[in-house]
C-alpha positions as CSV (number, residue, x, y, z in Angstrom):
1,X,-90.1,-95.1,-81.5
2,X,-91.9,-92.2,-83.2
3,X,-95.5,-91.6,-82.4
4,X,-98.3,-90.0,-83.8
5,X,-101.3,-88.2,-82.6
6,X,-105.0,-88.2,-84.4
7,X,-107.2,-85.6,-83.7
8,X,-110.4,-85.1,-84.1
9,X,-112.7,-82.0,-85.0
10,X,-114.9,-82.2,-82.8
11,X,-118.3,-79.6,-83.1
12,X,-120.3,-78.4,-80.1
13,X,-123.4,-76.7,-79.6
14,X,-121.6,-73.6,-78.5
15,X,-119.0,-74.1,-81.0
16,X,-121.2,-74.3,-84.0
17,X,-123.8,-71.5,-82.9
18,X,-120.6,-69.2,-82.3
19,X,-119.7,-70.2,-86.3
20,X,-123.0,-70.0,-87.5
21,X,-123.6,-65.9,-85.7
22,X,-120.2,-65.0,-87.5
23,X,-121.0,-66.0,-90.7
24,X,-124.1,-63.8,-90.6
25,X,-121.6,-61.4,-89.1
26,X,-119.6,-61.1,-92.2
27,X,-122.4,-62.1,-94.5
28,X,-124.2,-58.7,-93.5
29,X,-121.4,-56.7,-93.9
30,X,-120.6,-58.3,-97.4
31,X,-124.3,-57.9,-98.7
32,X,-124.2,-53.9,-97.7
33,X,-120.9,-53.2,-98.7
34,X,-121.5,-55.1,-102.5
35,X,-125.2,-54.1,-102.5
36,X,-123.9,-50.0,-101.9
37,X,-126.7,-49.5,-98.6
38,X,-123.4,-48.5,-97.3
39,X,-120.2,-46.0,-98.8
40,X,-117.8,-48.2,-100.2
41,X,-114.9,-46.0,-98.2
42,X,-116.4,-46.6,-94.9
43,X,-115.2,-50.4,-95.1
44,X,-111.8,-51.9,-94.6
45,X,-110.1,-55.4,-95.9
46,X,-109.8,-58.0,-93.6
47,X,-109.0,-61.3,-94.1
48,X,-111.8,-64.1,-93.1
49,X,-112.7,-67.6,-94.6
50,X,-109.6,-67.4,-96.7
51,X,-110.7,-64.8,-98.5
52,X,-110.5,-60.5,-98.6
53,X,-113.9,-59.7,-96.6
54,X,-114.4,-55.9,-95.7
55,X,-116.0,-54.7,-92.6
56,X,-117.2,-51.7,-91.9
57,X,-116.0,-48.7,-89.7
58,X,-119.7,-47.0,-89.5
59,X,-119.7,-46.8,-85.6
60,X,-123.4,-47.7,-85.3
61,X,-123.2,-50.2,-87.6
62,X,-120.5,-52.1,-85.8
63,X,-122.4,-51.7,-82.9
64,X,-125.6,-53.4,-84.3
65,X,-124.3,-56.1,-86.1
66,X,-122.1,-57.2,-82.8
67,X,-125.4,-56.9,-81.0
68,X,-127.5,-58.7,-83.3
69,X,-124.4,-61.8,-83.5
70,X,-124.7,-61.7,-79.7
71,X,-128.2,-62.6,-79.9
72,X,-128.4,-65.1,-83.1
73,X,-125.8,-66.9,-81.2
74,X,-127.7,-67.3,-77.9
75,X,-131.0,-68.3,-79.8
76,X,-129.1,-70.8,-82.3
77,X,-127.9,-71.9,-79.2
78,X,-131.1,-72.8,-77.7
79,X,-131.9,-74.4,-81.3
80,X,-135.1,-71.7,-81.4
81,X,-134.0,-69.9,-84.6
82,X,-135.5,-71.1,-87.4
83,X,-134.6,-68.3,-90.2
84,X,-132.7,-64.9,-90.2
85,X,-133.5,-62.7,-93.3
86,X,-131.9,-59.1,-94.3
87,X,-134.1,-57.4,-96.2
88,X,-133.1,-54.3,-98.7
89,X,-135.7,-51.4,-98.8
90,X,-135.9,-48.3,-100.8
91,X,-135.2,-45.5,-98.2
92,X,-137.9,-43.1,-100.0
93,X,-141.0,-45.1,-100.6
94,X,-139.4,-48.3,-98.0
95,X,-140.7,-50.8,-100.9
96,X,-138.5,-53.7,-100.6
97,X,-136.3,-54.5,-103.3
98,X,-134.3,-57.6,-102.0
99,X,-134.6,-60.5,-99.0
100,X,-131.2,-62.5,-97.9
101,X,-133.0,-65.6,-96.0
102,X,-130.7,-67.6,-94.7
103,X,-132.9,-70.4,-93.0
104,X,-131.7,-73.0,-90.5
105,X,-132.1,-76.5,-89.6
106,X,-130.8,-77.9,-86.1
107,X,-130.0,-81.0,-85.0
108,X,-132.4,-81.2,-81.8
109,X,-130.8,-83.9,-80.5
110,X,-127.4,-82.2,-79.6
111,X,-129.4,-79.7,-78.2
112,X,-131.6,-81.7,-75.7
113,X,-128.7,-84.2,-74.9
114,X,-125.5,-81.7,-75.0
115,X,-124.2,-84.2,-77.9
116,X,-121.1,-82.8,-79.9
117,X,-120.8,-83.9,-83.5
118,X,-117.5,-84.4,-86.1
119,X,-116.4,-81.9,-88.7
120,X,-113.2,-80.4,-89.8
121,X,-112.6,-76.8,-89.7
122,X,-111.3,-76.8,-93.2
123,X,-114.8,-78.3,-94.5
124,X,-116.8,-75.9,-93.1
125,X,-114.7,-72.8,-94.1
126,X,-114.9,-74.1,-97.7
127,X,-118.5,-74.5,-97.8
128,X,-119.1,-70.3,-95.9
129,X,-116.1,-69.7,-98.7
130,X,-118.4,-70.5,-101.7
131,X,-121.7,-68.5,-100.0
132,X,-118.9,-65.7,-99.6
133,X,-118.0,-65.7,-103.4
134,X,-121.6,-65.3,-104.2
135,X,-122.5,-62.7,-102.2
136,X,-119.2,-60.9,-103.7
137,X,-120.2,-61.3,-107.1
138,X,-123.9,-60.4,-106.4
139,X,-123.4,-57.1,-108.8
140,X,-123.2,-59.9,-111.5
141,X,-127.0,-61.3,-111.6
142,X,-128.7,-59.1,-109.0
143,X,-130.8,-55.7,-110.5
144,X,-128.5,-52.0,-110.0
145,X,-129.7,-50.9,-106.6
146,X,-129.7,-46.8,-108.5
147,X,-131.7,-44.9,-105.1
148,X,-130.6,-45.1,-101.7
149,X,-131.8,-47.7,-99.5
150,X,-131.6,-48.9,-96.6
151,X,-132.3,-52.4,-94.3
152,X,-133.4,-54.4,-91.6
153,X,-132.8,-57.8,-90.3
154,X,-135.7,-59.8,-89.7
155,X,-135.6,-63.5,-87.0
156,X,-138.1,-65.8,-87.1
157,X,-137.9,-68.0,-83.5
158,X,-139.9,-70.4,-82.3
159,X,-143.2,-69.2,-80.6
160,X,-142.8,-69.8,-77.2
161,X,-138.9,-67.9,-77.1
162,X,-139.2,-64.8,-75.0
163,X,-137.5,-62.0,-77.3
164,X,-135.8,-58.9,-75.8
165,X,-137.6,-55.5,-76.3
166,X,-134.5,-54.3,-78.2
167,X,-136.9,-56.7,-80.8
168,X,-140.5,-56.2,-82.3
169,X,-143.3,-58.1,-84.2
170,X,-143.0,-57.6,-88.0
171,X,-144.3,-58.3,-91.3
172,X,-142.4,-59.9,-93.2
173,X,-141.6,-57.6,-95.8
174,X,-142.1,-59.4,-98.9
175,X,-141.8,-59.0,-102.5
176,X,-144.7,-59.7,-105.1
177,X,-143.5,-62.1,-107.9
178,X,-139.6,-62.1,-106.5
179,X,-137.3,-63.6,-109.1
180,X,-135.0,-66.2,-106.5
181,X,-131.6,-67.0,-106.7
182,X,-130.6,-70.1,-104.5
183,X,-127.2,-69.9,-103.5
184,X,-124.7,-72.4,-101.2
185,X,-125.6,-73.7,-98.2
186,X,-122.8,-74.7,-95.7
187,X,-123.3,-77.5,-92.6
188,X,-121.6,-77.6,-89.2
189,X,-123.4,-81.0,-88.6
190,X,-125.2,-79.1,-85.6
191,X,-126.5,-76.0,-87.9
192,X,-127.7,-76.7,-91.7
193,X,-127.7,-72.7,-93.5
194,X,-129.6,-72.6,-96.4
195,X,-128.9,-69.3,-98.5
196,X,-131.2,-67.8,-101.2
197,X,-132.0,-64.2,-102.2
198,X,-135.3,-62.6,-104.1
199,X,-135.3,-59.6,-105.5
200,X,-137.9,-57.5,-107.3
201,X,-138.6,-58.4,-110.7
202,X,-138.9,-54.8,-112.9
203,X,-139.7,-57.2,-115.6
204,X,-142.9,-57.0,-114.2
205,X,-143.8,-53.5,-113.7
206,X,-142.8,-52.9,-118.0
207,X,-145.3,-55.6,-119.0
């Protein structure tokens, strides 16, 4: 007699912070590659979410975005991370000209009872794969970024989270009368991402 055999996908803490630090993993190298902070040759193709995703080869740059996933995923999770933002400046004058805020909810209770929650794999790679198109087809309703620039990535935790000296107190860095674009959000059931990005309105300076 033939049988069959259900699974389940099943989400854990662990599991869904380690989903959550990737995304902003790919999401950073996507926004610098398409927003030019960084030479278009200096990134390869890989394939991620379904999708063609480039990463770059910039030796320091690998180096600090595997450093700063390391540490989003430990404070995700702890549940202390509240928002994560990446935040375009102009390298002569540092005015900033864009903020990626990618804000997060999390479910406390998995986190004070070790609770896992249900979610396929396939939804949640859908939901990261329309935030990916977006951020791919930023050149589209975003301003030309025409001087070089550069950025910095910006964690808002909660108070009491001790925060290694690699990290310092900020403003932060934003823009007066920002024109917002809200863009998808994707859920692990654990982690809720909400993804928007303001930019400077030159509208304003011609008036």
């Amino acid at each position: 007699m033939a049988s069959r055999t259900a699974t389940k996908d099943i989400i854990t803490l662990r599991g869904s912070a380690a989903i959550v630090s990737e995304f902003f993993g790919y999401s950073a190298n996507s926004i610098l590659y398409n927003r030019g902070v960084y030479p278009e040759e200096s990134f390869v193709k890989v394939k991620k979410y379904g999708l063609p995703m480039l990463l770059t080869q910039d030796e320091g740059l690998k180096s600090f975005i595997a450093n700063l996933t390391a540490q989003l995923s430990e404070w995700l999770e702890s549940g202390k991370l509240q928002r994560v933002v990446l935040v375009i400046l102009s390298k002569a004058t540092n005015e900033v000209l864009e903020r990626w805020n990618f804000s997060i909810e999390t479910d406390n209770e998995v986190v004070e009872k070790g609770e896992s929650r249900e979610k396929s794999d396939k939804e949640i790679m859908r939901e990261i794969q329309a935030i990916m198109r977006q951020i791919a087809s930023s050149i589209t309703y975003l301003p030309c970024l025409d001087e070089a620039c550069v950025f910095d990535v910006l964690a808002y935790t909660d108070k009491d989270l001790a925060v290694p000296f690699t990290w310092v107190e900020s403003d932060p860095k934003l823009i007066a009368n920002p024109q917002i674009v809200k863009l998808h959000s994707f859920d692990t059931k654990i982690h809720k991402v909400d993804t928007l990005v303001s930019y400077k309105n030159d509208e304003w300076d011609e008036q």
